[in-house]
C-alpha positions in Angstrom: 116.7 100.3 99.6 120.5 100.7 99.1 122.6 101.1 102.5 125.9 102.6 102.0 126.5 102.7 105.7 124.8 101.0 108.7 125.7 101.0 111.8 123.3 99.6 114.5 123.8 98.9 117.7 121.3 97.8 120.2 121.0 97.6 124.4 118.3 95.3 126.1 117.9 96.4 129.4 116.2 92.8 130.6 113.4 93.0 132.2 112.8 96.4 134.0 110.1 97.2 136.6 110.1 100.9 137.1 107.9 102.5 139.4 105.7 105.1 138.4 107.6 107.7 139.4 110.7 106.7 137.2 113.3 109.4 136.5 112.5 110.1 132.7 114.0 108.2 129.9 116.1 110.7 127.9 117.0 110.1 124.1 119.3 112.5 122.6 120.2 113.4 119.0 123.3 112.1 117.6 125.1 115.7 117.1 124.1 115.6 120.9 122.0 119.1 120.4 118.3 117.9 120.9 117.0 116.1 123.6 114.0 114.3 124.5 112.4 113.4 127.7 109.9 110.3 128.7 107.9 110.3 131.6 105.2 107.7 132.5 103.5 108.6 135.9 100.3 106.9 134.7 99.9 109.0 131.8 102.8 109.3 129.0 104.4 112.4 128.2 107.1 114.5 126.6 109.4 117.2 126.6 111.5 118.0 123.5 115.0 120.4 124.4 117.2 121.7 121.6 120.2 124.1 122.8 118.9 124.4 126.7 115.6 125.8 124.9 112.4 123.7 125.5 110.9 123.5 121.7 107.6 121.3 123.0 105.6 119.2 125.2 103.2 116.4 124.5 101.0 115.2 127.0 98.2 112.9 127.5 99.5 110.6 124.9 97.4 107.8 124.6 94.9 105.4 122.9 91.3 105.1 124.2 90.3 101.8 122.5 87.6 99.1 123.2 89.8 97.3 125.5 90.5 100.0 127.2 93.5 103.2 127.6 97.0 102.3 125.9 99.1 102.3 128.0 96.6 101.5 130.8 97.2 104.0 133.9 98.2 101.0 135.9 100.8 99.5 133.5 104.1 99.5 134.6 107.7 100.0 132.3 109.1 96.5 131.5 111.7 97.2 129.7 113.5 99.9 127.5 115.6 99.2 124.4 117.9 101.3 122.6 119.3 101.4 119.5 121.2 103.8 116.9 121.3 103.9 113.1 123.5 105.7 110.6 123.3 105.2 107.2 122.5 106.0 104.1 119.1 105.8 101.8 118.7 106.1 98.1 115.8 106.5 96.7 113.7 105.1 94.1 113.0 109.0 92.9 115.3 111.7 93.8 112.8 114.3 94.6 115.2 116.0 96.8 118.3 114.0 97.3 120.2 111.2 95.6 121.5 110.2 99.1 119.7 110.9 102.5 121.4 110.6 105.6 119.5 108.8 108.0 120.9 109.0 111.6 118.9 108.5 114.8 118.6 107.4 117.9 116.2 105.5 119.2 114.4 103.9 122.4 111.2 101.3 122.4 109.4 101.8 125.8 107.3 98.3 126.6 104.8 98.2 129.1 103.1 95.7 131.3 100.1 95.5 129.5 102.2 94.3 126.0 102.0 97.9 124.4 104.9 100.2 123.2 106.2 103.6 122.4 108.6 103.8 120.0 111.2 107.1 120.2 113.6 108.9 117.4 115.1 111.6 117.5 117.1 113.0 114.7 119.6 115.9 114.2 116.5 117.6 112.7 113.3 115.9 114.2 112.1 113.6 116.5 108.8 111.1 116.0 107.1 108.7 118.2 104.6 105.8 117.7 102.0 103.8 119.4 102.9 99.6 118.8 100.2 96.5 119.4 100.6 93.5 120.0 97.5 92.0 120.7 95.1 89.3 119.6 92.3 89.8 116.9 91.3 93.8 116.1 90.8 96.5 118.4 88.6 99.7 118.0 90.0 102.8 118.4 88.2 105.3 120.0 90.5 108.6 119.9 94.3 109.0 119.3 95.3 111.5 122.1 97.8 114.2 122.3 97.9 117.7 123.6 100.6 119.7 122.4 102.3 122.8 124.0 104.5 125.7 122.9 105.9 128.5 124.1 102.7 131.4 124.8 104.9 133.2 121.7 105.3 131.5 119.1 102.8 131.2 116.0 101.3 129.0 114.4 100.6 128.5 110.4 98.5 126.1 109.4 95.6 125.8 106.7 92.7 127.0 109.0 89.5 124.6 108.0 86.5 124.0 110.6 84.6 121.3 111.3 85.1 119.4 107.8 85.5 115.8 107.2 84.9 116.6 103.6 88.5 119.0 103.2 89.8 119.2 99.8 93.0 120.0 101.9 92.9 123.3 99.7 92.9 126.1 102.3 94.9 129.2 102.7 97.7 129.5 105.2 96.4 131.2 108.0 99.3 132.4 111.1 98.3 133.5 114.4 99.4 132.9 117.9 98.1 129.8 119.3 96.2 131.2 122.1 94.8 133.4 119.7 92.3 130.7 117.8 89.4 130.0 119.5 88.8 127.0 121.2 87.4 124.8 118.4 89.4 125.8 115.9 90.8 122.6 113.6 93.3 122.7 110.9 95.8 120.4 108.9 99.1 119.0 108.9 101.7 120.2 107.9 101.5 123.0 110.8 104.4 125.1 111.6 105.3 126.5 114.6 108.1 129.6 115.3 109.2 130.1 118.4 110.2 133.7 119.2 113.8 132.9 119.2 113.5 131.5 115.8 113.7 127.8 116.3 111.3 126.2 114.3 109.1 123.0 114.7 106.9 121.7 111.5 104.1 118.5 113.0 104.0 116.2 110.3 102.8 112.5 110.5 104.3 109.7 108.5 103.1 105.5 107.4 99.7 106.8 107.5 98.4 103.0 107.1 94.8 101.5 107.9 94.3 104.4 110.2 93.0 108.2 109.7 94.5 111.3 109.1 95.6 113.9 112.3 94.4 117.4 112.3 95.0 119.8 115.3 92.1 121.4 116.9 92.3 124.2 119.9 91.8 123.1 122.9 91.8 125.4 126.5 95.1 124.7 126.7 96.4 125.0 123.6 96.6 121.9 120.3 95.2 118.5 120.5 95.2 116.0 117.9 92.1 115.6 116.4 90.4 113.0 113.7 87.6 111.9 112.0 85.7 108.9 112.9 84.7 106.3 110.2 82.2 107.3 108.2 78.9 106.9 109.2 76.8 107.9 105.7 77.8 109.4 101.9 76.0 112.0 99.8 75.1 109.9 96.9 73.4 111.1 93.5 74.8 111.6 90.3 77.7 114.2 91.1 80.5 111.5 90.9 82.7 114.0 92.3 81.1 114.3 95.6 78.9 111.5 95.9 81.1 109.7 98.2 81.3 112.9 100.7 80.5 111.9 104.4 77.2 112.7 106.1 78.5 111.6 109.1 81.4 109.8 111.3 81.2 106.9 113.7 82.2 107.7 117.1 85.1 106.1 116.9 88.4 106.6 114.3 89.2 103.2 113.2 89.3 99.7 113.3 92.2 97.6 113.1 94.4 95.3 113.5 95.5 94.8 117.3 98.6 93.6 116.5 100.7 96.4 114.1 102.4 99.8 114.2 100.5 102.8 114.3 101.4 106.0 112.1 104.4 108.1 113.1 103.6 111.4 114.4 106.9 113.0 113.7 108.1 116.6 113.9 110.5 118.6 112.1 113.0 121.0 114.0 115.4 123.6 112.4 117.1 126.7 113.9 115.4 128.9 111.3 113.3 128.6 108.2 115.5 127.8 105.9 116.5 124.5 107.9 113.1 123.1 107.1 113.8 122.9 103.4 116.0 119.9 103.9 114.2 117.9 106.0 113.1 114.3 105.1 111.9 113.4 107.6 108.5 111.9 106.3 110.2 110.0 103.2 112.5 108.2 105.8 109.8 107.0 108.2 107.1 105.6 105.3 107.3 102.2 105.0 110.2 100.7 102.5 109.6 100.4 98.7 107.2 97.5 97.7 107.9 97.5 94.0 110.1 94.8 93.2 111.8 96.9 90.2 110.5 100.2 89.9 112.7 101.0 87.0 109.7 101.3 84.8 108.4 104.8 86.7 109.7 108.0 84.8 109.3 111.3 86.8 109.3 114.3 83.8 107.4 117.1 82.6 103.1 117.0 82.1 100.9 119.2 79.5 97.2 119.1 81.0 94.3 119.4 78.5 92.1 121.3 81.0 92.9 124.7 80.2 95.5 124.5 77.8 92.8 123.6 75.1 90.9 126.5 75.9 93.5 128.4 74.7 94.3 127.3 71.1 93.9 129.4 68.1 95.7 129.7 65.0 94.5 126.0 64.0 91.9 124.8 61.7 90.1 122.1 63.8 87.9 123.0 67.3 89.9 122.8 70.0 87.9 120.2 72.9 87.9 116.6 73.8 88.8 115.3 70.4 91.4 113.6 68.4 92.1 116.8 66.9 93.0 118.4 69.8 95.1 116.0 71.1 97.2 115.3 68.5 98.2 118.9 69.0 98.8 118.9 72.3 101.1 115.6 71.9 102.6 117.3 68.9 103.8 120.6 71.6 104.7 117.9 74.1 106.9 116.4 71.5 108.3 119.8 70.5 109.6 120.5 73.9 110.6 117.3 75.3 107.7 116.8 78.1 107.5 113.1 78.9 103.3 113.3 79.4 100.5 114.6 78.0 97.0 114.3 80.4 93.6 114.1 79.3 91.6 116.2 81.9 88.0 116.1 82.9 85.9 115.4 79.9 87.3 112.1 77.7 84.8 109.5 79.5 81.6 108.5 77.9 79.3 108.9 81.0 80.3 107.5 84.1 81.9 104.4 82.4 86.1 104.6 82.3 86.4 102.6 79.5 84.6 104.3 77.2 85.5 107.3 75.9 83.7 110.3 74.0 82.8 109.8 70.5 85.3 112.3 69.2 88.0 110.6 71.4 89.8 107.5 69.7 92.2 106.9 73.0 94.0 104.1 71.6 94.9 105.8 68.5 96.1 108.7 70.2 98.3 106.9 72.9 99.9 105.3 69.5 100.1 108.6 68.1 101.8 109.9 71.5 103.9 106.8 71.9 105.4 107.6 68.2 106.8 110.9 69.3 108.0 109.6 72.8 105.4 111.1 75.0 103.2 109.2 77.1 99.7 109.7 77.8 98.0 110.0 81.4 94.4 110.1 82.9 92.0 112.1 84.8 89.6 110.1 86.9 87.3 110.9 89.8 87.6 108.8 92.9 84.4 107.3 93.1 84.4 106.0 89.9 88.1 104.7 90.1 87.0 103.1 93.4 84.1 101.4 92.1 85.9 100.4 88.9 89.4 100.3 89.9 90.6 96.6 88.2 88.2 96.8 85.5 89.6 100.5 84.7 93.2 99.9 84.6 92.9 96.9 82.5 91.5 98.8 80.1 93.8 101.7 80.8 96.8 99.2 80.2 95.3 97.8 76.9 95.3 101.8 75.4 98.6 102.1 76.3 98.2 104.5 79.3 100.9 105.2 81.9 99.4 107.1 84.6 96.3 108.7 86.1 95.6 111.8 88.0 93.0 110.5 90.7 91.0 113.9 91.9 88.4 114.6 94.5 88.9 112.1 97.7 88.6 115.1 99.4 88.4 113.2 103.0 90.8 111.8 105.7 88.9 109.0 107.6 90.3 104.9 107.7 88.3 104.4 104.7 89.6 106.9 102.1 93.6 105.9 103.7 93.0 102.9 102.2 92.3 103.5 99.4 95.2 105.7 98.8 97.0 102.5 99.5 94.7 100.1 97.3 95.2 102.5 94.2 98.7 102.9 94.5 99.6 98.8 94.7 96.7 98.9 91.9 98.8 101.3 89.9 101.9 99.8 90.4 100.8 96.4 89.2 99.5 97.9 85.9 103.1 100.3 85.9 101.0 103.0 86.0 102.1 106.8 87.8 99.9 108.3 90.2 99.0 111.8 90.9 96.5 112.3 93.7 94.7 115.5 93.7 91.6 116.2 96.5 94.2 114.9 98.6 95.4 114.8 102.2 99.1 116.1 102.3 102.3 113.2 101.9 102.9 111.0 104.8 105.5 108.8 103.2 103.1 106.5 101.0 105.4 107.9 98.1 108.3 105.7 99.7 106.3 102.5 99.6 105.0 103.1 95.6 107.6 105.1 94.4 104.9 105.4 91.3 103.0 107.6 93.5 105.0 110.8 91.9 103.2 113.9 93.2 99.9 115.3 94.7 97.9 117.8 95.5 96.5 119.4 99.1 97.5 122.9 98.6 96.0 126.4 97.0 97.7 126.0 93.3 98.1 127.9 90.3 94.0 126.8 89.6 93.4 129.6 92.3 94.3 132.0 90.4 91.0 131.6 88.2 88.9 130.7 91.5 89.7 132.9 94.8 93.1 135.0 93.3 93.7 136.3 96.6 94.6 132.9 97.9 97.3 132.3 95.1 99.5 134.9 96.2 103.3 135.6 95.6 102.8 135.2 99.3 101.4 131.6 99.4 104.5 130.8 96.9 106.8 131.9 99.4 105.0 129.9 102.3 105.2 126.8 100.6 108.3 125.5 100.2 108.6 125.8 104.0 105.7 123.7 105.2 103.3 121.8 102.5 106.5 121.2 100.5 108.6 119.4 103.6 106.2 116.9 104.0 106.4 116.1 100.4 106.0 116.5 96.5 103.1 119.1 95.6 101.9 119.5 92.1 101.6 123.6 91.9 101.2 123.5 88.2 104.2 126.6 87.7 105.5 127.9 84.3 102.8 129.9 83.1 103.5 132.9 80.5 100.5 134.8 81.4 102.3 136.7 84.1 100.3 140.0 85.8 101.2 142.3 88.6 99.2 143.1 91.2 97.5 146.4 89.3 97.0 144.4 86.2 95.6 140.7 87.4 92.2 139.8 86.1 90.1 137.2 86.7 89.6 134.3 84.3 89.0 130.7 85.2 89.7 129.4 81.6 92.3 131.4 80.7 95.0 132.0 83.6 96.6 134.7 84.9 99.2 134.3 87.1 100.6 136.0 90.3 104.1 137.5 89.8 106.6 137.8 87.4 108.0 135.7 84.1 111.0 135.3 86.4 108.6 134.5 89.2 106.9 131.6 87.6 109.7 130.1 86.1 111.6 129.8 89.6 109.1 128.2 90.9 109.8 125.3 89.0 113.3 125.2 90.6 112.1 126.5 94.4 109.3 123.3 94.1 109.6 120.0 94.2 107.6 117.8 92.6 109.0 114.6 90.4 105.9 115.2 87.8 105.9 119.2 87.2 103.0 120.3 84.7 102.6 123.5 83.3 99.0 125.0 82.5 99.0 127.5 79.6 97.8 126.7 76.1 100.9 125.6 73.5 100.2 129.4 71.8 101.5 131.3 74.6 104.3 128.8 75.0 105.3 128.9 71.4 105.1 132.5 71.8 107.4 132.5 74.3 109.9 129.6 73.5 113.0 131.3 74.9 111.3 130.7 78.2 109.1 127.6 77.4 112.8 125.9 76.4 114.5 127.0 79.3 111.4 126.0 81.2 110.9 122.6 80.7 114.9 121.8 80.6 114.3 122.0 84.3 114.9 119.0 85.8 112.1 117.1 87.8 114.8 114.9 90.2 117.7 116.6 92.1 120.6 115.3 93.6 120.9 118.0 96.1 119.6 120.8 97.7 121.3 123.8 99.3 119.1 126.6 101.0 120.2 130.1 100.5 118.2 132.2 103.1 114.6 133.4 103.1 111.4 133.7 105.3 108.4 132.0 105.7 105.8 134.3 103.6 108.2 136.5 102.5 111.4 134.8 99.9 113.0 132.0 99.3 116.4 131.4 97.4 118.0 128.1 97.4 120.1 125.8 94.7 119.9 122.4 93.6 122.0 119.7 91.6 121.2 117.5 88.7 124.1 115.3 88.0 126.3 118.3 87.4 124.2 121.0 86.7 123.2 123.3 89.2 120.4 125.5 89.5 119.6 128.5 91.6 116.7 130.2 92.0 114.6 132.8 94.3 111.6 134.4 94.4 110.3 137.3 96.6 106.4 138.3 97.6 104.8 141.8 96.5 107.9 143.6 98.5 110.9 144.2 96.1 113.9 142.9 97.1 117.6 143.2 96.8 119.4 139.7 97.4 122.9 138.6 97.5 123.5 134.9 95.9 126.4 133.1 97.3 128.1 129.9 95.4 130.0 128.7 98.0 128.1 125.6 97.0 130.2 125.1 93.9 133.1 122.7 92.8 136.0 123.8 93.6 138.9 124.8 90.7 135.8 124.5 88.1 134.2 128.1 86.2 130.5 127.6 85.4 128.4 129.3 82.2 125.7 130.6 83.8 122.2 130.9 81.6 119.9 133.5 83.6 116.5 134.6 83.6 115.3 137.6 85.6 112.9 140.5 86.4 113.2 142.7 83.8 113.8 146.6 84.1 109.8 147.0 83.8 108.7 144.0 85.7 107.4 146.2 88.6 105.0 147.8 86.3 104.5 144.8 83.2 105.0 141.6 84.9 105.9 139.7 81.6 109.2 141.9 81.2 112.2 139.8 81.6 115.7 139.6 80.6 118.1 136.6 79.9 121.8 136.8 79.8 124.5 135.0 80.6 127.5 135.0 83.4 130.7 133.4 84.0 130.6 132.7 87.8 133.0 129.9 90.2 133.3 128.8 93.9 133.2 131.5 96.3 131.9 134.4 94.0 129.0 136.6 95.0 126.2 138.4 92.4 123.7 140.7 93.8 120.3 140.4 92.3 117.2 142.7 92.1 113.7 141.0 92.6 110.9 143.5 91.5 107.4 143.1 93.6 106.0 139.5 93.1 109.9 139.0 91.1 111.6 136.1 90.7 115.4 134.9 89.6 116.3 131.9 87.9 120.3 130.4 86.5 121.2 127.1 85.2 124.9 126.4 85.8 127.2 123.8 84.5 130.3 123.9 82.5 
């Protein structure tokens, strides 16, 4: 990590006995706007303040392990220590950010019985975690918090019930808290509005040897909630569910008694749009572990899965098959994409290091390699589990340079580990990662920088599953919760654009939700270091005004500045790539007049702007766009027209 500022400073108080009914430790932010509040009077708590307001409390935070409650009702405060840090990070892969402020305060509450609670709080979040130091392991019985909000505000969350088995693939569902019924579990990320607008996103970062939080309804309102190890598996020949749970243990984990638990951290903003900044998940993962990770290139992906079963106008059958692919690499090469990936389909069997007859995967990565496109993997967890080392050796010897690891589809100790396992794995055979069937980012991306992108959201697949859950609706929740926490592979870009009247269901040939415009800003509006786009190269060739201005699109950014929008309803924001900029917005099925403001811009410089937008007949034929250019500097203003599921998209630079 490079620090272009630090400034620490830290305050022992020696030695502190407080009673139990200590006055509570406060901790405020260091623009002095957000405060929080410790108690101990035999149990821990919290209060989080931001302008007078009270955004939260936590209660009943504690650990019921085999040796008993952490901190133990009886334990006294020993002593308090403070500390502040401003500096800056950079990061190994600018998903969002070249630099990122990190400024915090901080305060590590030890108690008699040798436990802590650590404390930050940041201009934009707070997070707190649970710190052993004890002999031997320990057995963790339940992580506990119960978390309260204003009677108000709602919650949005993806709604799934009683499943240790969650492909994390869930629609957004928002209701008021004391709405749900008691019983009622969902995931993280889980965003909370207050009625007055102030926003608070529960996240949870360095998950590490430990399970996965979910919130569950309680009487009085969220508790944390997780799955015990597992106690069973499926089994059989489906190797993409064979390692499903039949059962959990009755307790989470076991672990180490002497570590640092995961952060459970939580992301404040004013408004919406606040949220689209926040890192706070990147900056509490655990610091890069690859001695030179110069090797990892974010870019571009074509995937073979339904892209082949769209070609026509060829004289071979498009499949698995050498054929095939040296068409697809061929398209790749045409439009500058830095991967190709086999999908489902090029193993022989069960085995990953043989493929189909039809497949010659070391020709073809040579093949690939000669046009400057590298080639990527599909495997299915079990089987990478099971043959992990003996897998990427073989990977390594074709000439492969990443895989797309799919169906994990859990969240207990065991399956956390191995997110950790294949990502060292990877990095040691300088291979990528994309997880799909996977829990949403809690900072693992910082420690394996390789780990590019993932999945644990309804993406553009849904379209040719359950349409109703890949809405212009979902697009516009997105980038406001699953996207804060961290990269999400959506898959945008597709040319097959329908509206509302005109979208048909077909699961090997895509329609998708929206406009041309629509689609194409998505791949601005989302982040994600390894973008792929899904339609066959016909359509793309078809369309190569947009497919070129498509894939130009960068897949790192050097800044980020949020327009204005609303959860469910639009986004518009801008980002930077060196000194390009790019704006874009997108709206749901309500058409929308918008107002684009470039303050944002250098100062004394006019920009060319290169636009794509909703056509006059978008409303009515969703693949009706328009491109034109503009002359546009610092301080100017362009109104724009978004039709019904519309979208708007500019590259500026000069």
């Amino acid at each position: 990590m490079n620090i272009k500022i630090l400034i620490i400073t830290l305050i022992c108080a020696a030695a502190l006995t407080l009673s139990a009914a200590a006055s509570p430790v406060k901790i405020t932010s260091p623009d002095g706007k957000t405060e929080l509040q410790v108690l101990f009077d035999g149990t821990l708590s919290l209060k989080l303040f931001s302008g007078g307001k009270t955004l939260m409390e936590i209660d009943s935070i504690s650990l019921e392990t085999d040796r008993g409650l952490v901190p133990s009702s009886r334990a006294k405060v020993r002593n308090i220590r403070s500390a502040s840090v401003n500096r800056i990070v950079k990061p190994v892969i600018r998903e969002k950010q070249a630099e990122i402020p990190e400024n915090y305060r901080e305060a590590t509450v030890e108690f008699s019985d040798k436990t802590r609670v650590q404390f930050r709080v940041y201009n934009d979040g707070m997070a707190y975690r649970f710190i052993l130091d004890l002999p031997g392991d320990v057995k963790i019985i339940s992580d506990r918090a119960a978390f309260t909000f204003d009677k108000d505000a709602l919650l949005t969350f993806q709604k799934d019930n009683d499943n240790p088995n969650s492909d994390y693939e869930k629609p957004y569902v928002t209701s008021h808290i004391g709405d749900l019924t008691v019983g009622d579990m969902g995931n993280l990320p889980a965003l909370v509005q207050h009625p007055s607008g102030e926003c608070v996103l529960l996240l949870e970062a360095d998950t590490y040897d430990y399970p996965v939080m979910w919130l569950q309804k309680s009487e009085r309102g969220l508790v944390s909630r997780y799955w015990g190890v597992p106690d069973g598996y499926r089994g059989g020949d489906d190797s993409w569910y064979r390692k499903s749970t039949t059962g959990n243990k009755d307790y989470i984990a076991q672990t180490k008694a002497s570590r640092n638990f995961p952060w459970k951290a939580f992301a404040i903003a004013g408004n919406e749009t606040g949220l689209l900044t926040n890192q706070l998940v990147y900056l509490l993962g655990q610091e890069c572990k690859i001695a030179d990770p110069s090797w990892i290139k974010p870019g571009w992906v074509i995937l073979d899965w339904w892209a082949r079963r769209g070609i026509h106008g060829v004289d071979f059958r498009a499949g698995v098959n050498n054929e095939t692919a040296r068409y697809m690499i061929d398209f790749s090469a045409d439009f500058g994409l830095q991967y190709f990936l086999f999908d489902f389909g090029w193993t022989q069997g069960e085995d990953l290091t043989q493929t189909v007859p039809e497949l010659d995967m070391a020709e073809m990565v040579r093949y690939a390699n000669s046009k400057n496109v590298d080639v990527l993997l599909w495997v299915a967890y079990s089987l990478f589990d099971e043959q992990m080392e003996t897998a990427l050796k073989q990977f390594q010897a074709w000439g492969i340079k990443g895989v797309k690891i799919d169906f994990m589809n859990r969240s207990d100790q065991e399956i956390v580990n191995f997110y950790w396992r294949a990502a060292e794995a990877c990095a040691r055979y300088k291979m990528v990662v994309n997880f799909h069937g996977a829990y949403r980012p809690d900072g693992l991306r910082r420690a394996y920088p390789n780990v590019l992108t993932r999945e644990s959201l309804i993406e553009f697949e849904y379209s040719g599953i359950i349409p109703e859950y890949d809405s212009p609706d979902h697009h516009c929740t997105l980038p406001y919760i699953r996207n804060v926490a961290g990269p999400m592979d959506y898959i945008p870009g597709t040319m097959n654009n329908a509206t509302q009247a005109d979208f048909r269901l077909n699961g090997d040939k895509l329609m998708g939700q929206g406009t041309r415009a629509h689609s194409i800003a998505m791949a601005v509006i989302f982040e994600s270091p390894m973008q792929m786009i899904p339609d066959a190269p016909p359509l793309y060739y078809r369309e190569r005004e947009c497919t070129e201005f498509l894939t130009k699109i960068p897949v790192e950014w050097d800044e980020i500045v949020p327009l204005d929008g609303k959860v469910g309803d639009y986004v518009s924001l801008a980002r930077r790539n060196g000194d390009a900029w790019y704006v874009a917005a997108i709206t749901d099925r309500t058409p929308r007049n918008m107002e684009i403001h470039f303050d944002f811009l250098e100062e004394g410089k006019t920009y060319r702007m290169e636009i794509i937008k909703d056509g006059i007949n978008a409303d009515v034929t969703a693949v009706d766009y328009k491109k034109e250019t503009a002359t546009v500097k610092k301080g100017d203003k362009m109104q724009i027209s978004l039709a019904p599921g519309g979208g708007w998209v500019a590259k500026l630079d000069f």
